[in-house]
N, C-alpha and C positions, 0 to 999 in steps of 0.2 A: 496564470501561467498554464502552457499546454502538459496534457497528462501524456509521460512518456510510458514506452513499452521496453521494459525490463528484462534481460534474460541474463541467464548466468556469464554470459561475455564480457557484459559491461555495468554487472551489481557494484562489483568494486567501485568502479571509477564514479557513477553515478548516485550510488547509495552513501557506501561507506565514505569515501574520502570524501562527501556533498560540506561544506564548509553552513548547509545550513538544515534545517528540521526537515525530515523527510518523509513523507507518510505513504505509506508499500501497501498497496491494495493487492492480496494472494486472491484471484479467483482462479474460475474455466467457464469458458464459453458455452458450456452446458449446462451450467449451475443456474438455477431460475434468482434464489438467493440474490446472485452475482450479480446476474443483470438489471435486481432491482436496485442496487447499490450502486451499480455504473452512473446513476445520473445526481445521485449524491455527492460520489466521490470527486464528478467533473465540475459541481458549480463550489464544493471547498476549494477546490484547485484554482476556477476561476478569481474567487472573491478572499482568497490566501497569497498575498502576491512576498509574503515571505517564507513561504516551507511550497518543498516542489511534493509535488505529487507525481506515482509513480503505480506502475501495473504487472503482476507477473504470473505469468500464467500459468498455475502450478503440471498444467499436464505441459510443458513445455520446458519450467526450470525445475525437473522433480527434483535434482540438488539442493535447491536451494527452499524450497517446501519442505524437506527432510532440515536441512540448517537450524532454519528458524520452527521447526517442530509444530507445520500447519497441519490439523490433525481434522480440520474442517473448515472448510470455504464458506462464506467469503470469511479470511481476517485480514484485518489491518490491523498493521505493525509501524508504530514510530521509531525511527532513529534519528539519535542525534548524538555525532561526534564517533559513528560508526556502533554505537549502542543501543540498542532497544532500554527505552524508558516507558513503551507503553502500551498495549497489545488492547483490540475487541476482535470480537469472534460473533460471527451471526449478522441478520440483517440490521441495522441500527438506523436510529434517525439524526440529521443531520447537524443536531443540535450534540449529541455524542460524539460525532465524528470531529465536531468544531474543540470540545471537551478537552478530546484525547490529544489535539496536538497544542493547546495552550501550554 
């Protein structure tokens, strides 16, 4: 599944009401962290074809980086049923990332 881009417009529709597991990758495009994560995050997405994968950019949706209380980039946050069930924080390996949305 392709990883979308997230903003506070459409986290609702796309996040919360999602009817399936969603896993919300908070970086910025500055963050070195981040863009080591970026090609992590993209091959879970590929080889996950039941939880969508999703991206948001916290210098973009600071509302929503204040929400869910991202205190440091990169984290990913699980939701499901519009709840967080599961949060990492820092660079991780792909085998964590596969972990946290089981």
């Amino acid at each position: 599944m392709e990883v979308l881009n997230i903003t506070c417009n459409n986290f609702e529709e796309e996040v919360l009401k999602s009817d399936t597991t969603v896993l919300v990758d908070f970086y910025a495009d500055w963050c070195g962290p981040c863009k080591m994560l970026s090609p992590i995050i993209d091959s879970v997405a590929k080889e996950n074809k039941n939880i969508k994968v999703v991206k948001v950019n916290v210098d973009d949706a600071q509302d929503l980086a204040i929400k869910y209380q991202v205190m440091s980039i990169p984290t990913v946050v699980i939701i499901k049923n519009g709840q967080e069930v599961n949060r990492s924080v820092g660079l991780v390996n792909k085998s964590k990332i596969e972990e946290l949305v089981k």
